[in-house]
FIMARKOL-448674 format. One line per 2 residues: number of its first residue (from 0); their letters; for each residue x, y, z of N, C-alpha, C, CB. Coordinates in Angstrom, 1 decimal. Glycine has a CB too. Layout:
BEGIN
NUM	A	X,Y,Z,X,Y,Z,X,Y,Z,X,Y,Z | ... .
This chain:
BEGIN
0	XX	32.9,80.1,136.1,32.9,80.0,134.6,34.1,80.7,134.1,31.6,80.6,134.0 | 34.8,80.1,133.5,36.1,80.8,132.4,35.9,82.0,132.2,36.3,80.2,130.8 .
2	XX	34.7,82.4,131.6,34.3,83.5,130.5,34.1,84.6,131.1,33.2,83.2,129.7 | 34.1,84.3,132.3,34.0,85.7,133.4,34.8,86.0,133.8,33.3,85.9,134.3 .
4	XX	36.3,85.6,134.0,37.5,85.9,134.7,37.8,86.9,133.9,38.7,84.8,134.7 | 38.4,88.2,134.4,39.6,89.2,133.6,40.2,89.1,132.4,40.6,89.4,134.2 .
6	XX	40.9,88.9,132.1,42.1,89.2,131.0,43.0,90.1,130.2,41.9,89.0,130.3 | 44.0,90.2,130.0,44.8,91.4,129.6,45.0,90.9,128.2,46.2,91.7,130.5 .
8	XX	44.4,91.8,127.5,44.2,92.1,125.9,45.3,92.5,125.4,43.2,93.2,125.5 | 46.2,92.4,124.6,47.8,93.1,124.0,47.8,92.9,122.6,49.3,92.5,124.6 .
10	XX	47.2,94.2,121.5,47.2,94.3,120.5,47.6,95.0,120.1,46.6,94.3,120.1 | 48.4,94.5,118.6,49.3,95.3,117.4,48.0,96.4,117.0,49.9,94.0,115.7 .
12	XX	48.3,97.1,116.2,47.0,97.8,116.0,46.6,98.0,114.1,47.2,99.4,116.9 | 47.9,98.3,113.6,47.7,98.2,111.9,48.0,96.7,111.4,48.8,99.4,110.9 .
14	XX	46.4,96.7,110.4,46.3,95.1,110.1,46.7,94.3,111.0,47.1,94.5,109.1 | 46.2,94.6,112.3,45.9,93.7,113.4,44.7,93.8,113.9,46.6,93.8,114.4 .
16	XX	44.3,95.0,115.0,43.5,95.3,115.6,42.1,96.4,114.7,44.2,95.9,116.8 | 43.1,96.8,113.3,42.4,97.8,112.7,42.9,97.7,111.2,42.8,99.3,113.4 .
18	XX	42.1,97.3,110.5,41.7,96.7,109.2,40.7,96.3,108.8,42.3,95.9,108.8 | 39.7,95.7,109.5,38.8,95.4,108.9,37.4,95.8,110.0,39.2,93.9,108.6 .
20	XX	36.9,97.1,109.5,36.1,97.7,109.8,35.0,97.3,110.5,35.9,98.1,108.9 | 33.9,96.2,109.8,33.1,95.5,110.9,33.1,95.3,111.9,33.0,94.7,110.9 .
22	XX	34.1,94.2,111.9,34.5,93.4,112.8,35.2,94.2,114.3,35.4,92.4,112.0 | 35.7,95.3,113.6,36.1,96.0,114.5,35.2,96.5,115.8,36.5,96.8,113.8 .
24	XX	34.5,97.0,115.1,33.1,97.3,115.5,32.8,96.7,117.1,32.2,96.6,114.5 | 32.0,95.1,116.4,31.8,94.1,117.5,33.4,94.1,118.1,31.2,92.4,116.9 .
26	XX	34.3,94.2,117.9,35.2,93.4,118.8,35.0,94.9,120.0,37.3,92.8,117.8 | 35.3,95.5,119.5,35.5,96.9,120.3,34.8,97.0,121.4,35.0,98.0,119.6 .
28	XX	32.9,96.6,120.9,31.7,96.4,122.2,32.4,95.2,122.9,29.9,95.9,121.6 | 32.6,93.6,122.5,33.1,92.7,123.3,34.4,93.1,124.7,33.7,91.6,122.2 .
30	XX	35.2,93.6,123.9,35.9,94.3,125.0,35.6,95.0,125.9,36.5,94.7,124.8 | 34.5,96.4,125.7,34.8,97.3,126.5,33.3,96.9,127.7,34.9,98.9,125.6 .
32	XX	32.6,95.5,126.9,31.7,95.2,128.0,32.5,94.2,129.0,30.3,94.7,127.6 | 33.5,93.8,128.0,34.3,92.7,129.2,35.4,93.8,130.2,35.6,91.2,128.3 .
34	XX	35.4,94.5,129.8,36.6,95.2,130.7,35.5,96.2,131.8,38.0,96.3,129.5 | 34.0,96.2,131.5,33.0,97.2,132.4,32.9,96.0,133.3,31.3,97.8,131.6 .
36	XX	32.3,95.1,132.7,31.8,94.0,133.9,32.5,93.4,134.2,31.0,93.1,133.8 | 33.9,92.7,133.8,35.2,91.7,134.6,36.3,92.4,134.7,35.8,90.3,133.9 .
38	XX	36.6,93.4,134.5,38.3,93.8,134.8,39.3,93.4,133.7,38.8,93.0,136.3 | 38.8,93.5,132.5,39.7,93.3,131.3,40.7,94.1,131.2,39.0,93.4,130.2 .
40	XX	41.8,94.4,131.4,42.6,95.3,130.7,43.0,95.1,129.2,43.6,95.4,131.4 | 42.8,96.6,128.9,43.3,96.6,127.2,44.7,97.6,127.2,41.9,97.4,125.9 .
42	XX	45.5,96.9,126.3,46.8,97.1,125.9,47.1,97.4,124.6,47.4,96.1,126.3 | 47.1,98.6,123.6,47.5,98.8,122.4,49.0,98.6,122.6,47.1,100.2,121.8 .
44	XX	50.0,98.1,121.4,51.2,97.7,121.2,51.4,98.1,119.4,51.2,96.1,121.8 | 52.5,99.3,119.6,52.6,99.7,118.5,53.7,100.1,117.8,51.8,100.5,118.4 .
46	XX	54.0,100.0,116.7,54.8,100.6,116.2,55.2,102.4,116.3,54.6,100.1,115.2 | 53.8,102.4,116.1,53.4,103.8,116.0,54.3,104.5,117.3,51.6,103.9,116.2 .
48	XX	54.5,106.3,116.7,54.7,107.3,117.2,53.4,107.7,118.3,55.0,108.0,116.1 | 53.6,108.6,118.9,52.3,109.3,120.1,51.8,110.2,118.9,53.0,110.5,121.9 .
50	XX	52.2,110.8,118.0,51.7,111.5,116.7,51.1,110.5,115.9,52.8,112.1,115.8 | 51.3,109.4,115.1,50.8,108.6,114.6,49.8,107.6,115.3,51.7,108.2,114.2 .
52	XX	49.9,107.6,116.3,49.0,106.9,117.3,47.6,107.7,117.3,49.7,106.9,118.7 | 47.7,109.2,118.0,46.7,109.8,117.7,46.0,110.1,116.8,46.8,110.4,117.9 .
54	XX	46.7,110.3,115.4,45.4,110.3,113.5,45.0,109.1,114.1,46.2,110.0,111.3 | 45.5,107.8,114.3,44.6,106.5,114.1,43.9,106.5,114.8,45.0,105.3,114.2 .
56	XX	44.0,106.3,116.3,42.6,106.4,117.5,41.4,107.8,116.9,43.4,106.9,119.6 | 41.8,108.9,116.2,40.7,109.4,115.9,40.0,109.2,114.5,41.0,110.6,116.2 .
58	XX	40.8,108.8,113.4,40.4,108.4,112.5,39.7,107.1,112.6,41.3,108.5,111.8 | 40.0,106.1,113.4,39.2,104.8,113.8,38.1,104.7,114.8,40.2,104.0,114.2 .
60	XX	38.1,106.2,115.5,37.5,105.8,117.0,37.9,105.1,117.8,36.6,105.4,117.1 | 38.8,104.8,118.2,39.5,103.4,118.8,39.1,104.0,120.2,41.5,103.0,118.3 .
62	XX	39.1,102.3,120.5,38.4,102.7,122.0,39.6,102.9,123.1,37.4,101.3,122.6 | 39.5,103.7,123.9,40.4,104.1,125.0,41.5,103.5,125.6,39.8,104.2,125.7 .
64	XX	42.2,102.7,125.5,42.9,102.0,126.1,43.6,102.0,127.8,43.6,102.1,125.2 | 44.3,100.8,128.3,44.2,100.9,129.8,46.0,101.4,129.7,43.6,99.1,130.8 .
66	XX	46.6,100.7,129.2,47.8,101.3,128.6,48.3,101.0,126.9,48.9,100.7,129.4 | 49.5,102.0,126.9,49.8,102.1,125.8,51.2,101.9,125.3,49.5,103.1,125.7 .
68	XX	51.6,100.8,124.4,52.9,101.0,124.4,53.4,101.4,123.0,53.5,99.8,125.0 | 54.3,102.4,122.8,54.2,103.4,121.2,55.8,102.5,120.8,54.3,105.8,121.3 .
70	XX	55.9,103.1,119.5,57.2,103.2,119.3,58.3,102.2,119.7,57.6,104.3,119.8 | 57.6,100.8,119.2,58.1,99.9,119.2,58.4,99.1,120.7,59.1,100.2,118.3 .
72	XX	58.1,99.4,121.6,57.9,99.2,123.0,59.0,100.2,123.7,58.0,97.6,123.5 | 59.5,101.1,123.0,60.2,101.8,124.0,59.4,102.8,124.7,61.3,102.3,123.4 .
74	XX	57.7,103.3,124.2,57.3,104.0,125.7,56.6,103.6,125.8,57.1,105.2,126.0 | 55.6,103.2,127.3,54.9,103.1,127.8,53.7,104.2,128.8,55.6,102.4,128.1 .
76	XX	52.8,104.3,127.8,51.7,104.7,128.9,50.7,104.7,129.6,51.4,105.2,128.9 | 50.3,104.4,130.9,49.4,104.5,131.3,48.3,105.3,131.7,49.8,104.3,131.7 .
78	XX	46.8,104.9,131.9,45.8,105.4,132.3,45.7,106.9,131.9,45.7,105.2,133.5 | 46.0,107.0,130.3,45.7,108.3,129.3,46.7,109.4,129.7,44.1,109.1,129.5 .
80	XX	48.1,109.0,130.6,48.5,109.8,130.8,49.8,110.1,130.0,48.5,109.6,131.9 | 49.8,111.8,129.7,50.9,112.2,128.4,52.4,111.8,128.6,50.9,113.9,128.0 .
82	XX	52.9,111.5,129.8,54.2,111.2,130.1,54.3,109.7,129.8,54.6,111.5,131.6 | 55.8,109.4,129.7,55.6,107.8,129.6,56.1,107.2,130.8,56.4,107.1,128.4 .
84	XX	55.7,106.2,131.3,56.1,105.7,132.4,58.0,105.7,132.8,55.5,104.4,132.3 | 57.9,106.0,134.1,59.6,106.3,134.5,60.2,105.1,134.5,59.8,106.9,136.1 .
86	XX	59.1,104.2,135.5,60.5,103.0,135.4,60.5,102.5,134.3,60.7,101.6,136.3 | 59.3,102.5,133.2,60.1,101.7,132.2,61.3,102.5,131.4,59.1,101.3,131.1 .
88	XX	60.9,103.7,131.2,62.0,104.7,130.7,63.5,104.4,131.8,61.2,106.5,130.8 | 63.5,104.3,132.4,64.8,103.9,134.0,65.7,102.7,133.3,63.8,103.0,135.9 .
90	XX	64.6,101.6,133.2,65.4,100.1,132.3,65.6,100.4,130.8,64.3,98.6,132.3 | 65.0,101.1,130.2,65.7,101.3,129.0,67.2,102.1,128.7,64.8,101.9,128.2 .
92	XX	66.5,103.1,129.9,68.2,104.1,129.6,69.7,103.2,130.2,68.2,105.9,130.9 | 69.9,102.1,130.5,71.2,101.8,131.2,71.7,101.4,129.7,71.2,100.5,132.5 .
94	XX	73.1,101.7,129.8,74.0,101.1,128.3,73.0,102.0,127.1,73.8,98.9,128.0 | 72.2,102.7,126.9,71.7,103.5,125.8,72.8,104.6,125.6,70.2,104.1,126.3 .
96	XX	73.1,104.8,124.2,73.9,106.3,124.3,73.2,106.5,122.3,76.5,106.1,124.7 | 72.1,107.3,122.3,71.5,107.7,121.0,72.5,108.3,120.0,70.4,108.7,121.4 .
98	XX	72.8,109.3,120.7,74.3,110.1,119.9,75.6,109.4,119.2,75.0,111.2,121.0 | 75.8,108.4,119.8,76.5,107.1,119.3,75.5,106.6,118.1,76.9,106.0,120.5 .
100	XX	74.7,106.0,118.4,74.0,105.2,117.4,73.7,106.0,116.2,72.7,104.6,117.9 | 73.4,107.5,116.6,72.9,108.5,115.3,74.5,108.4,114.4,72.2,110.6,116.0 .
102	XX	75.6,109.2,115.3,76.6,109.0,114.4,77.1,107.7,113.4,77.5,109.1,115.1 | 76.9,106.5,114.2,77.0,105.7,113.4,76.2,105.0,111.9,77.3,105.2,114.1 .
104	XX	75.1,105.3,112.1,73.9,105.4,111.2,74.5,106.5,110.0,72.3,106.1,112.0 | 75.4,107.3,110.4,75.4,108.0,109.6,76.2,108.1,108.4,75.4,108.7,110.1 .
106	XX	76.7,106.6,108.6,77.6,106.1,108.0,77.4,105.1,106.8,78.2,105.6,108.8 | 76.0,105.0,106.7,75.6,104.0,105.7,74.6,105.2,104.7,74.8,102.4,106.5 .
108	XX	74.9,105.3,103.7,73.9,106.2,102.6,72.8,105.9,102.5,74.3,106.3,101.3 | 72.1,104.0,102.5,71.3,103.6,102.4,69.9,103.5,103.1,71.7,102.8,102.2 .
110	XX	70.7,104.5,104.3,69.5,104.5,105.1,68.8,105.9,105.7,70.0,103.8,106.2 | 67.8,105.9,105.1,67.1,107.6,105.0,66.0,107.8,106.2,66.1,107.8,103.2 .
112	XX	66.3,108.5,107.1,65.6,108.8,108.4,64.5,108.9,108.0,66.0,109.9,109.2 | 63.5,108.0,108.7,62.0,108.4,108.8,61.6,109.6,109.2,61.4,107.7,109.6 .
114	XX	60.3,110.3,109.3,60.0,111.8,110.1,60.8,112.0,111.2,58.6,112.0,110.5 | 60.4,113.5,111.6,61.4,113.7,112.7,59.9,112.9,114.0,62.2,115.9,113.0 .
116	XX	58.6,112.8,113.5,57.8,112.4,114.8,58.0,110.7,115.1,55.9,112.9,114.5 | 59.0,110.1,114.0,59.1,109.0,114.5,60.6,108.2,114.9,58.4,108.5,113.6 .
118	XX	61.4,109.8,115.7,62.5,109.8,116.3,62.4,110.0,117.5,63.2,110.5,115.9 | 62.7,109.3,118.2,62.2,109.4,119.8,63.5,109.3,120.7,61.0,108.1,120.2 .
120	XX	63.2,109.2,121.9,64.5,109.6,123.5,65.2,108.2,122.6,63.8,109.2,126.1 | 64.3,107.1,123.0,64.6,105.4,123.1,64.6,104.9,121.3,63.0,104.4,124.3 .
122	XX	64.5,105.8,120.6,64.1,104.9,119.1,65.0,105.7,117.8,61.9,105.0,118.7 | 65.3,105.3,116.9,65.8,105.7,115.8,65.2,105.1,114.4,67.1,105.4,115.9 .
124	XX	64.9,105.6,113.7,64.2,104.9,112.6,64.1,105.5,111.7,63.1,104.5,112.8 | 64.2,104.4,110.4,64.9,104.5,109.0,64.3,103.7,107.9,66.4,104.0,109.2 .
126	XX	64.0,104.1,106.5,63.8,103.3,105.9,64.7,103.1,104.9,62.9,103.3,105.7 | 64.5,101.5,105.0,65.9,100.3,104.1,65.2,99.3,103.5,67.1,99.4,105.3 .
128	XX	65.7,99.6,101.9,65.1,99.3,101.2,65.4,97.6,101.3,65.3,100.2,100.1 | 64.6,96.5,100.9,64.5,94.9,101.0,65.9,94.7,100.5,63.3,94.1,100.1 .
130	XX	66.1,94.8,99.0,67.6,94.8,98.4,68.8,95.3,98.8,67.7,95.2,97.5 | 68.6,96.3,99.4,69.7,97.2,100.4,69.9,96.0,101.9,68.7,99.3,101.0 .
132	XX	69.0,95.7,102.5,69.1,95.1,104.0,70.2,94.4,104.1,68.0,94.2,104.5 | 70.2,93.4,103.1,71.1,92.1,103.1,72.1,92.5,103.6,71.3,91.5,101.8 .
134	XX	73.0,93.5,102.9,74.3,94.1,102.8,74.3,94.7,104.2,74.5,95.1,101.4 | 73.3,95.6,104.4,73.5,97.1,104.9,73.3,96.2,106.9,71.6,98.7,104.0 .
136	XX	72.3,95.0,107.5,71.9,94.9,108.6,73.3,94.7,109.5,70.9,93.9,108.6 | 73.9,93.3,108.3,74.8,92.9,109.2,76.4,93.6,109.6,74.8,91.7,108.8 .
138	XX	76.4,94.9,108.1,77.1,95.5,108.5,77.0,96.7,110.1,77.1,95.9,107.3 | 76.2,97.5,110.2,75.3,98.3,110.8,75.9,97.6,112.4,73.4,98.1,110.1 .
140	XX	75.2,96.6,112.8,75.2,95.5,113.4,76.6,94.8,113.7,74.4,94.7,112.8 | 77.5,95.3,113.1,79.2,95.0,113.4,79.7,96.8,113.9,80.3,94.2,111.4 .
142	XX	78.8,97.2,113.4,79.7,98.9,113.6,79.4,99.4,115.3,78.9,100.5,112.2 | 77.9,99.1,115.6,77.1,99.1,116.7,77.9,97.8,117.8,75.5,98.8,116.0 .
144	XX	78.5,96.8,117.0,79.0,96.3,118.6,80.1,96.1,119.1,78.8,95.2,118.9 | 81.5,97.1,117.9,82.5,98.0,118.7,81.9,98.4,119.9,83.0,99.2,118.1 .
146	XX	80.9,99.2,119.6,81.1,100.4,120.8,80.1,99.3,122.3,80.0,102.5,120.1 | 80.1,98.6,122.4,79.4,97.4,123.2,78.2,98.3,123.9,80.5,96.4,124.6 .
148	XX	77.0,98.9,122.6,76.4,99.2,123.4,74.9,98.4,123.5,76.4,100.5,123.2 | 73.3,99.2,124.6,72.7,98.6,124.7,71.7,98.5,123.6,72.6,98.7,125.5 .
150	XX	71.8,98.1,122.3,70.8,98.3,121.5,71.0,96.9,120.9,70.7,99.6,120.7 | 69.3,96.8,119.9,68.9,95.8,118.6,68.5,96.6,117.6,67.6,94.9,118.7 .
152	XX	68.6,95.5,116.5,67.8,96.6,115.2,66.2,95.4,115.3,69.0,96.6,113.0 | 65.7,96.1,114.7,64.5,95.7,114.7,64.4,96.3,112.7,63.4,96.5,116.2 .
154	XX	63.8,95.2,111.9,64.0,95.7,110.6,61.8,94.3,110.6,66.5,95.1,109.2 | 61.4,95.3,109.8,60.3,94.7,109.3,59.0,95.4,108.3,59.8,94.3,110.6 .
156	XX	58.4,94.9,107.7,57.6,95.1,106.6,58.4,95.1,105.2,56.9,96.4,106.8 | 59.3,94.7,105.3,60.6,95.0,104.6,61.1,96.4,103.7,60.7,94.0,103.6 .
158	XX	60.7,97.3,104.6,61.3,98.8,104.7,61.4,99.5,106.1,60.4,99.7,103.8 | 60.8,99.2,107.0,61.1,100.1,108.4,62.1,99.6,109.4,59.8,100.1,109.2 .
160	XX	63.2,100.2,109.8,64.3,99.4,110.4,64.6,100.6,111.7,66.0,98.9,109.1 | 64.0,99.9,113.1,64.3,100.1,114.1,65.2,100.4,114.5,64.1,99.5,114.5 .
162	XX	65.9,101.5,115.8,67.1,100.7,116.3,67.0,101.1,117.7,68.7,101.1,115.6 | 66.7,100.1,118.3,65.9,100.5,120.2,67.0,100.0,120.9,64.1,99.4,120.9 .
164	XX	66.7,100.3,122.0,68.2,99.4,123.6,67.7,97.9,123.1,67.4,99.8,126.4 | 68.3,96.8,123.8,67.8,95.5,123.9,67.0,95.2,124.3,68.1,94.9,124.3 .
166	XX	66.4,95.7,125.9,65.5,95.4,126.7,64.0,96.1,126.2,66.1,95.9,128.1 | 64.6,96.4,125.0,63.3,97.5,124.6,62.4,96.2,123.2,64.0,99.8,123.7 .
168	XX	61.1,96.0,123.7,60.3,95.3,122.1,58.6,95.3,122.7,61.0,93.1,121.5 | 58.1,94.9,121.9,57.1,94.8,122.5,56.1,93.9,123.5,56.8,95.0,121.8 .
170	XX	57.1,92.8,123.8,56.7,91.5,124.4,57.2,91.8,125.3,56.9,90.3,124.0 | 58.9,92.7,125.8,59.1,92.9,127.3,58.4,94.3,127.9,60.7,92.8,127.6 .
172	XX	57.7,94.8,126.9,56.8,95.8,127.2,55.4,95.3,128.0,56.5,96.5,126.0 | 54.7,94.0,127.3,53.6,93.5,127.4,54.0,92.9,129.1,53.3,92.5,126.0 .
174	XX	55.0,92.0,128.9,55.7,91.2,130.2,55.8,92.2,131.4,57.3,90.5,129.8 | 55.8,93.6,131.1,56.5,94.6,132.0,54.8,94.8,132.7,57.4,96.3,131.0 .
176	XX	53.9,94.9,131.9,52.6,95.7,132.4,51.8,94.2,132.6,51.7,97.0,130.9 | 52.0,92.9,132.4,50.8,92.1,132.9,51.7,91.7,134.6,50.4,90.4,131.6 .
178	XX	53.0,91.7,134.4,53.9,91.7,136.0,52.9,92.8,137.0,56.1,92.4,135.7 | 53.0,94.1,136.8,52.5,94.9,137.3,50.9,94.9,137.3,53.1,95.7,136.8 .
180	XX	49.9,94.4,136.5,48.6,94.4,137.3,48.6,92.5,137.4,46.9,95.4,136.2 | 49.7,91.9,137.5,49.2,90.8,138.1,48.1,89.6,137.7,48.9,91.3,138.9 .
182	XX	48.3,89.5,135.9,48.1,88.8,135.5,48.9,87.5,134.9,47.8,89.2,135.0 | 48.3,86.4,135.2,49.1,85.5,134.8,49.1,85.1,133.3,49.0,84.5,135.6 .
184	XX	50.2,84.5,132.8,50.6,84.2,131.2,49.0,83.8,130.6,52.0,82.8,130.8 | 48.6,82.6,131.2,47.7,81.7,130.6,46.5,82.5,130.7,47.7,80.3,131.2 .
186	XX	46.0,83.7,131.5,45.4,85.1,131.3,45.7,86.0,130.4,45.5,85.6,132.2 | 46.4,86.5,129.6,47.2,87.1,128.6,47.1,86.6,127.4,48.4,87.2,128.9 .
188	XX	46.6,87.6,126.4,46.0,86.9,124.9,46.7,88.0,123.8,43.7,86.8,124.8 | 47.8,87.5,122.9,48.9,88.9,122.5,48.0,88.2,121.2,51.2,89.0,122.8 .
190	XX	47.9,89.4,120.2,47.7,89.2,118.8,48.3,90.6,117.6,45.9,88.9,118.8 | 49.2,89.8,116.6,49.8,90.4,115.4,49.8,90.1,114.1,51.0,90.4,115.6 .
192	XX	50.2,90.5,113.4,50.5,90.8,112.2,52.3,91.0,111.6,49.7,91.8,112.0 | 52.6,91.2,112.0,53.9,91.6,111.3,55.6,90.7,112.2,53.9,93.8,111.6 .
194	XX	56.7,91.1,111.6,57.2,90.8,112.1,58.1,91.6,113.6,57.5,90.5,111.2 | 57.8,92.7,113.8,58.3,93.3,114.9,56.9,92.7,115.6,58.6,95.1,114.7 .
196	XX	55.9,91.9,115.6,54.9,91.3,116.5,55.6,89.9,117.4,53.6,90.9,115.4 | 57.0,89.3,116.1,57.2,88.1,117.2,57.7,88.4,118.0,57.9,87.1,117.1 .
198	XX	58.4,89.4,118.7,58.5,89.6,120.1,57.5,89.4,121.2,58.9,90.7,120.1 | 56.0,89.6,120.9,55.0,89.7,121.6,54.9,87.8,121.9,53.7,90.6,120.7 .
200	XX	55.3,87.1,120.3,54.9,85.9,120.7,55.9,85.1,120.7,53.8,85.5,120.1 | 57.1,85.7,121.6,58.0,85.2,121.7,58.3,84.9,123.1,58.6,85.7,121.2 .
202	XX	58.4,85.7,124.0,58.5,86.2,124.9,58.1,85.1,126.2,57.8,87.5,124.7 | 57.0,84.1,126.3,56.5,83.2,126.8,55.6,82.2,126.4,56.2,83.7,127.6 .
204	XX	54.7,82.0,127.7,53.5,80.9,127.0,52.3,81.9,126.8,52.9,79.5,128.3 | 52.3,83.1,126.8,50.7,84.0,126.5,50.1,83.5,125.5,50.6,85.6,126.2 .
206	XX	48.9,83.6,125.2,47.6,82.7,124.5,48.1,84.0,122.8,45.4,83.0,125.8 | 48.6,83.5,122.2,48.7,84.1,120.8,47.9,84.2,119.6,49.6,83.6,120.4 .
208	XX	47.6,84.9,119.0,46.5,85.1,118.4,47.0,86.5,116.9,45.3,85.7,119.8 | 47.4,84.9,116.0,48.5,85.5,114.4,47.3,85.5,113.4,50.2,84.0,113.7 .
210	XX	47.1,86.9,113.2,45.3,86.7,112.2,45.8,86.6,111.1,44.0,88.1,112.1 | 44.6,86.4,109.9,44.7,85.9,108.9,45.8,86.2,107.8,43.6,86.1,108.5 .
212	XX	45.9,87.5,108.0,46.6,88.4,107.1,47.8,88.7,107.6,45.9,89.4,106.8 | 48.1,88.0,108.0,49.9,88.0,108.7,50.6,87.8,107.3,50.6,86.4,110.1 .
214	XX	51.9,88.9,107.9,52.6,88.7,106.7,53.9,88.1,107.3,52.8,90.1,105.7 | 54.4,87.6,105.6,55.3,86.1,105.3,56.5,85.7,106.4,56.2,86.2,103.7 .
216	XX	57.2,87.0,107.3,58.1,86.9,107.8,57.4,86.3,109.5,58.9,88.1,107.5 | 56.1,86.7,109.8,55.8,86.5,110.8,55.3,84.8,111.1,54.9,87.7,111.1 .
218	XX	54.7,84.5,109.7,54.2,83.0,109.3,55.5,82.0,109.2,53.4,83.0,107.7 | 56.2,82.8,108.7,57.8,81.8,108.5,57.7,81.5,110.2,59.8,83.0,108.0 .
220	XX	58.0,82.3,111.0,59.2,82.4,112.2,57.6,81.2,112.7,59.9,84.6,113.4 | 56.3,81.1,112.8,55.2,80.4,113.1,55.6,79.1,113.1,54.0,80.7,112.3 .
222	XX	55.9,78.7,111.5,55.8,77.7,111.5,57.3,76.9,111.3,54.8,77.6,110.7 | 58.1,77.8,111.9,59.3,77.0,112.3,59.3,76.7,113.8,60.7,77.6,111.9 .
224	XX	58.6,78.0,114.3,58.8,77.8,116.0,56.6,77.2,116.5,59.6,80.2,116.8 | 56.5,76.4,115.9,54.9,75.9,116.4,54.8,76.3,118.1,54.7,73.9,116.2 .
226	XX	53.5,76.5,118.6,53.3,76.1,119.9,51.8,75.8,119.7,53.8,77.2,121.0 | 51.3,75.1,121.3,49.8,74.8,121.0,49.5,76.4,121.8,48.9,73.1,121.8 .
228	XX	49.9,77.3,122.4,49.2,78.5,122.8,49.1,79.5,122.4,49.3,78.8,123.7 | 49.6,79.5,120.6,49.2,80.2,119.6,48.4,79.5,118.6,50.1,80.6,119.1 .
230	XX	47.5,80.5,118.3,46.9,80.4,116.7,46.4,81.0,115.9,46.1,79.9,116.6 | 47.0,80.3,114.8,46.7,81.0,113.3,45.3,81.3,112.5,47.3,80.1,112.3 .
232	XX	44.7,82.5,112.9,42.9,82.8,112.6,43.0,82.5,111.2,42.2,84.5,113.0 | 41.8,82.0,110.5,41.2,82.3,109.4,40.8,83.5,108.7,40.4,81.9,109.6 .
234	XX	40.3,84.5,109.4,39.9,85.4,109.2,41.0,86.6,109.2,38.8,85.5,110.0 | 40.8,88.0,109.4,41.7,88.8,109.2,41.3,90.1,109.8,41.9,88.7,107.9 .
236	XX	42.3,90.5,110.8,42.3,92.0,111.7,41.2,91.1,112.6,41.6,93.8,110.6 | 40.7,91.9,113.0,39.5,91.9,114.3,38.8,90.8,113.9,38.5,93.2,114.5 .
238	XX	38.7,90.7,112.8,37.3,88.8,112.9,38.6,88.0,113.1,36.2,87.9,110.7 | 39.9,87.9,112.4,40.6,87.2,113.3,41.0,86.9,114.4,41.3,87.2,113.2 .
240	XX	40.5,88.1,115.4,41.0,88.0,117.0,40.0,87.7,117.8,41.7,89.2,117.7 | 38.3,87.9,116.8,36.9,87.5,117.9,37.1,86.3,117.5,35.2,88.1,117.8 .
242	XX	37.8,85.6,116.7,38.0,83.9,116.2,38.8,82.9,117.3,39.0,83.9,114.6 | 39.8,83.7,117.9,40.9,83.4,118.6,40.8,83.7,119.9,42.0,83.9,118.2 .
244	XX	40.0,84.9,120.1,39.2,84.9,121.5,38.5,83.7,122.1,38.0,85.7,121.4 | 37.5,83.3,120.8,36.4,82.1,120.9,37.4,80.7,121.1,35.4,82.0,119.1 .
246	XX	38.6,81.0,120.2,39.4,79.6,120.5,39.8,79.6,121.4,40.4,79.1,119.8 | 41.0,80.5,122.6,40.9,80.0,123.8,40.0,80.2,124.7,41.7,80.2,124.2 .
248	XX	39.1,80.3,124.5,37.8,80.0,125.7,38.0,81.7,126.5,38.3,78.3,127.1 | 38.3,83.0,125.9,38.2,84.0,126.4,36.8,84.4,126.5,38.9,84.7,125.9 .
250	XX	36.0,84.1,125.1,34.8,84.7,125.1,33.7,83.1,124.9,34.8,86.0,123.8 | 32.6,83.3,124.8,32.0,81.9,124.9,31.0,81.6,123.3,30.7,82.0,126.6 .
């Protein structure tokens, strides 16, 4: 039977996995009895800081996760453990030089550093205002590829603007950890909200799962780029993903 095979779970977590209280609830039990009795792994995928990560899993209760990936996929952790994984940290550091990127950031007025807990080895981050971007990305983005190094910007909600290595997002984070326990794509069920989420459903054929309440940039890039192994829930946060569970035949 389908419904008893494994699966590797990979969820955004604000207005994805955690917005809508209920539902949360049940989804929470569905998982943690699919991952007791079949070998489910669960995967949080976040924007979030290891600071910001922590208020939410205690403020929400959020259930335990098998790994973790923070800060826009640049860390990775496993099995509750406080270090982040080496080799992924190993492939991010080639062509990385932070102290370059900070200097040059420091060149545009428009862009006002987020907290210091959401400055990291692999991440830089800033907020830029929607009217400011236009001007400010593609400048930023010419100054950054003098120096030919390894990074993207990552800009979404239309105020939070990334600036990670290349190899760093959250879909080659997700691709990094289903390679390693050895799941295959058409086993793998990624679900978001936002636009730093198309990376998750970009990345291959994994079973996609864009809930109700996606916002406009993530729905744009949807319905220019269609596939049949995504879909667009009805519902919203967690009733959107027990919706999309039910649609690809994860749960019965």
């Amino acid at each position: 039977m389908k419904a008893v095979q494994p699966f590797l779970f990979v969820t955004d977590l604000d207005h994805t996995f955690v917005g809508n209280d209920a539902a949360l609830v049940q989804l929470t039990q569905i998982l943690e009895t699919h991952r007791q009795e079949y070998g489910t792994r669960i995967v949080y995928a976040t924007g979030r800081s290891p600071v910001l990560y922590q208020e939410l899993k205690e403020e929400k209760n959020l259930l335990h996760p098998d790994g973790l990936v923070l800060s826009v996929g640049t860390e990775i952790y496993l099995d509750g453990n406080a270090t982040p994984d080496p080799t992924w940290s190993e492939i991010l550091s080639v062509g990385w030089d932070r102290e370059i990127v900070l200097s040059i950031t420091q060149k545009f007025a428009e862009l006002t550093p987020q907290p210091d807990s959401e400055q990291r080895p692999f991440k830089l981050s800033f907020f830029l205002k929607q009217e400011s971007a236009v001007d400010v990305l593609p400048q930023l983005e010419s100054e950054l590829e003098k120096y030919e190094l390894n990074v993207k910007l990552i800009y979404s909600s239309g105020i939070d603007l990334d600036i990670v290595p290349r190899s760093s997002d959250k879909g080659q984070a997700m691709q990094f950890l289903r390679q390693k326990w050895k799941f295959a794509a058409e086993r793998t069920v990624v679900c978001g909200d936002s636009g730093n989420d198309i990376a998750l459903f970009a990345v291959g054929n994994e079973r996609g799962i864009i809930v109700g309440n996606a916002r406009p940039e993530l729905l744009a890039w949807h319905s220019e780029y269609p596939a049949d192994h995504r879909y667009l829930a009805q519902d919203f946060c967690a009733g959107g993903i027990i919706e999309g569970l039910k649609h690809f035949g994860f749960l019965e």
